[in-house]
C-alpha positions as CSV (number, residue, x, y, z in Angstrom):
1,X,12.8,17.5,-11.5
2,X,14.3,15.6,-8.5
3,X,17.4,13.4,-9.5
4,X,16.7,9.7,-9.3
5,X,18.6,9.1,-5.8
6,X,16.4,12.3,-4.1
7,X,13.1,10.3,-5.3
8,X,13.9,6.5,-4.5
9,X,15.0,8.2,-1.2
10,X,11.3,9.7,-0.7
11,X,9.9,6.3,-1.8
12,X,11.7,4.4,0.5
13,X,11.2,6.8,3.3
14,X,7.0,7.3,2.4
15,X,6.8,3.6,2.6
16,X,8.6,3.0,5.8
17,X,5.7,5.8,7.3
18,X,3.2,3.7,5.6
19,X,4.1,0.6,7.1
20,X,4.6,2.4,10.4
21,X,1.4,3.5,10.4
22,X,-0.3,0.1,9.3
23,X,1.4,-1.7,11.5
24,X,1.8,0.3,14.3
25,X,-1.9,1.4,14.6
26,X,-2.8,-2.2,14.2
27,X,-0.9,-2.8,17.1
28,X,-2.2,0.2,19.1
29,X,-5.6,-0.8,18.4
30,X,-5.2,-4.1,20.3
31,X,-4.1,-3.1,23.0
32,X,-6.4,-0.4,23.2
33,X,-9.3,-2.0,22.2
34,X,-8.9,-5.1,23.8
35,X,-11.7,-8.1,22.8
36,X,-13.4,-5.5,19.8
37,X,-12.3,-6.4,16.2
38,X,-14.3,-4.0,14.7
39,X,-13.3,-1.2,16.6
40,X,-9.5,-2.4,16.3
41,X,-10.0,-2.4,12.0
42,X,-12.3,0.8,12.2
43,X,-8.7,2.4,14.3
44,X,-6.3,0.8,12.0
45,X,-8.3,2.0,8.7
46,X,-8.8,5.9,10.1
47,X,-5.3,5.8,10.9
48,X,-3.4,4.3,7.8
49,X,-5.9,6.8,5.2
50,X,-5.3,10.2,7.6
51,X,-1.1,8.6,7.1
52,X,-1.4,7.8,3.6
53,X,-3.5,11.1,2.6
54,X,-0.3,13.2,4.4
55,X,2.6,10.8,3.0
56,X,1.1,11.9,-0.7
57,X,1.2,15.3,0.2
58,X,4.4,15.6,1.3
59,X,6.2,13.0,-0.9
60,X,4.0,13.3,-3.4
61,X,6.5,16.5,-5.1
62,X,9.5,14.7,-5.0
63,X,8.9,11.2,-6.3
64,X,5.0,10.6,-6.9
65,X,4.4,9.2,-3.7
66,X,3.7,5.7,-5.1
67,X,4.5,3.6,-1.9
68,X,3.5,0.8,-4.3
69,X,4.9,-1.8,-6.7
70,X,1.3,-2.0,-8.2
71,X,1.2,2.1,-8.8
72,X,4.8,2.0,-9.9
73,X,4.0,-0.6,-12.8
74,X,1.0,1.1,-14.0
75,X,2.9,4.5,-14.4
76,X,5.4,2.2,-16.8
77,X,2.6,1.2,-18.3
78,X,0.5,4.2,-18.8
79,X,2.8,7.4,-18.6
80,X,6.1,5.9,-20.0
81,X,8.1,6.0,-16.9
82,X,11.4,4.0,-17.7
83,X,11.7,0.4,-16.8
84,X,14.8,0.3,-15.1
85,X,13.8,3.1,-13.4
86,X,10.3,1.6,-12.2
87,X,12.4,-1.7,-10.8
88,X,14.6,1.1,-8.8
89,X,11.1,2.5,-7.4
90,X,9.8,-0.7,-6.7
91,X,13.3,-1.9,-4.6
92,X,13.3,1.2,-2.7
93,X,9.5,0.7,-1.8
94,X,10.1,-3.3,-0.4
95,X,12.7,-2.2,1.7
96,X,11.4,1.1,3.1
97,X,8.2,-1.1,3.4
98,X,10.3,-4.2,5.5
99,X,12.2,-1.4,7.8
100,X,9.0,0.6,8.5
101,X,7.5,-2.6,9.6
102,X,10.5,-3.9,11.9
103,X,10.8,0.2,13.7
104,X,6.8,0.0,14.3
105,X,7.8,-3.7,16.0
106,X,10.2,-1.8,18.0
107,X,8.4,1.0,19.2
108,X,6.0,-1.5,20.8
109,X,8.7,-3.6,22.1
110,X,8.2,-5.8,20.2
111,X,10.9,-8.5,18.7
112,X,12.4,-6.4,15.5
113,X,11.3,-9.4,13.2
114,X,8.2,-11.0,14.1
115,X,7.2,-13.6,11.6
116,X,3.4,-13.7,11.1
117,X,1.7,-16.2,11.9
118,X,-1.4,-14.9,10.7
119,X,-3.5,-17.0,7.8
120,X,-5.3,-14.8,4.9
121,X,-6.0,-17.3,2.4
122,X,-9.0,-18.4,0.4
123,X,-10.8,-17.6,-3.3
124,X,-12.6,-14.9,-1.3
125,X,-9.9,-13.0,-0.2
126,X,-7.7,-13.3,-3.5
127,X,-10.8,-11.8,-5.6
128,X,-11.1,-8.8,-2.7
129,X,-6.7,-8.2,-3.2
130,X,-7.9,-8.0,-7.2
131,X,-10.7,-5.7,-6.6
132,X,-8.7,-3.3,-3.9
133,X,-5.8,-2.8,-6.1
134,X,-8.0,-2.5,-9.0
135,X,-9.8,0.0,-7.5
136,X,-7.0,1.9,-6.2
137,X,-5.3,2.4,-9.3
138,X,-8.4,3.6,-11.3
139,X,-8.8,6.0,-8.5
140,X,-4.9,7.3,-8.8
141,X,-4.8,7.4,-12.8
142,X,-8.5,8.8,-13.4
143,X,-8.2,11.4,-11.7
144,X,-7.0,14.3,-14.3
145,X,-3.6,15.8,-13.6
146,X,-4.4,19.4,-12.9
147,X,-7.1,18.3,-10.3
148,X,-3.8,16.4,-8.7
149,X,-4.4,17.6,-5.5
150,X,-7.5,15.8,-4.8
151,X,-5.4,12.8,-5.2
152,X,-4.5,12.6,-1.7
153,X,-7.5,12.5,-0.4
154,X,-9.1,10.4,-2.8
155,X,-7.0,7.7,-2.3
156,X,-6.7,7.7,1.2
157,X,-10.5,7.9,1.3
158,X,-10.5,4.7,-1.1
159,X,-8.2,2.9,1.6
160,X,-9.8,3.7,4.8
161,X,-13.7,2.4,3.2
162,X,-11.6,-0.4,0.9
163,X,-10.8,-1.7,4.9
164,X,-14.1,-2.6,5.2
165,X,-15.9,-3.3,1.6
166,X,-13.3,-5.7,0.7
167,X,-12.7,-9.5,2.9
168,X,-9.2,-9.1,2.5
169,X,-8.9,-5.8,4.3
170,X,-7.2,-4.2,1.1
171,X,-2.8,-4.9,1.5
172,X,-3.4,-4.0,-2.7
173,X,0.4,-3.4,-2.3
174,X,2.9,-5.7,-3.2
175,X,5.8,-4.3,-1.1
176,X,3.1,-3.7,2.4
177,X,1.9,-7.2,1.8
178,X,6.3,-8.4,2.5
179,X,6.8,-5.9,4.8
180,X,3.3,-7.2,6.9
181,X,5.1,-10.8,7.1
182,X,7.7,-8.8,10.2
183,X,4.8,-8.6,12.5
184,X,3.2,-11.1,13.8
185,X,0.4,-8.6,15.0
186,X,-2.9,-7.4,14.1
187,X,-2.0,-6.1,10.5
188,X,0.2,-9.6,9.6
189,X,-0.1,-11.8,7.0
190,X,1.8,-15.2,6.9
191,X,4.3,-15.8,4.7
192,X,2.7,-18.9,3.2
193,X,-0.3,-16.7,2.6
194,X,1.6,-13.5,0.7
195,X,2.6,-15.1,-2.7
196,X,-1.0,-15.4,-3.6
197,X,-1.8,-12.0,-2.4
198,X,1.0,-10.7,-4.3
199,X,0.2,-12.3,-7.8
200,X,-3.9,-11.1,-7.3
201,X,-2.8,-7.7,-7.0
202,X,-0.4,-7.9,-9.8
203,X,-4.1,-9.1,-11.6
204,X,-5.5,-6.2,-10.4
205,X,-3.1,-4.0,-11.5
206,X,-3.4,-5.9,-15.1
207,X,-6.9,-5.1,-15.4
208,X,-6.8,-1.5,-14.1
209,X,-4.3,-0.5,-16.6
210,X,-6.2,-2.2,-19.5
211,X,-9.3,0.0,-18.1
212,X,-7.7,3.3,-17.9
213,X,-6.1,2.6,-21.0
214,X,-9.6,2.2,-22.4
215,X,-11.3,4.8,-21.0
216,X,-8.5,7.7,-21.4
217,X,-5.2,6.5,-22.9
218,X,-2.3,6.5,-21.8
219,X,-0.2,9.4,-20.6
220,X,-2.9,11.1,-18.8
């Protein structure tokens, strides 16, 4: 077992490479795509699951690899992880999230904080942030235990199709949707826009817990 400093270091760190790779692939794919919106998702969704799938893998021993407020709540609510310790997760998470975000900025010379400037609002969108992140946590928490190594894949397979089948482009993370108001680039949102985002996940998350609950209990 990894002492509580050792795993809130992993989370931050797993969620700064997340946002480096959202961000900074959303980036890339402008610039090298130029005038193609599809291609420029279909680059930024291959990109952020192969990320994602290896982040999992790697972090995924020392802390859980939940690079998510939304995960993080559900394992308080299903597995018994303590609170205190879940709000230490979720900190580390919002500011690996913000730095990952400003050093993907940076390595396209880009301003370090960017504000977005980019609109994602609508009844359309909000339902698609409730069905990403409710989909992602089903995915995470039905999976049995000792198949745990499927997670990785799994859920970066969820994410790279969840680009497409939802409006919204799936954020279904509380702490990517803050750190995606740095960049005022391909994968942004708008400040104004990200409360809304924020509490439809948190709905999402609601319901996914009440459905694992029902289907397997908690604890699994």
């Amino acid at each position: 077992m990894h002492g509580l400093m050792q795993r809130l270091l992993a989370e931050a760190v797993g969620t700064a490479f997340l946002l480096m790779a959202v961000v900074g692939s959303g980036i890339a794919a402008q610039r090298l795509s130029p005038g193609d919106v599809g291609l420029q998702l279909f680059e930024n969704a291959v990109a952020t699951a192969f990320a994602l799938m290896a982040l999992i893998w790697a972090f995924g021993p020392v802390s859980g690899a939940h690079f998510n407020p939304a995960v993080t709540l559900a394992d308080v609510a299903l597995k018994g992880r303590p609170v205190k310790e879940g709000i230490a997760y979720i900190g580390a998470q919002v500011i690996g999230g913000i730095v990952g975000t400003i050093l993907a900025n940076l390595m396209f010379a880009l301003p370090a904080v960017n504000w977005s400037t980019k609109v994602r609002s609508g009844p359309d969108l909000w339902l698609a942030e409730v069905i990403a992140t409710l989909g992602l946590l089903m995915v995470i928490f039905l999976i049995p235990r000792r198949n745990g190594i499927i997670v990785a894949p799994a859920v970066g397979a969820y994410i790279g199709a969840a680009y497409f089948f939802t409006s919204s482009t799936s954020f279904a993370n509380p702490a990517v949707t803050v750190a995606r108001m740095f960049s005022d680039t391909f994968a942004g949102i708008q400040p104004a826009s990200a409360p809304v985002f924020i509490v439809m996940q948190l709905v999402g998350a609601a319901l996914a817990i009440g459905l694992v609950w029902a289907l397997v209990g908690r604890r699994r």
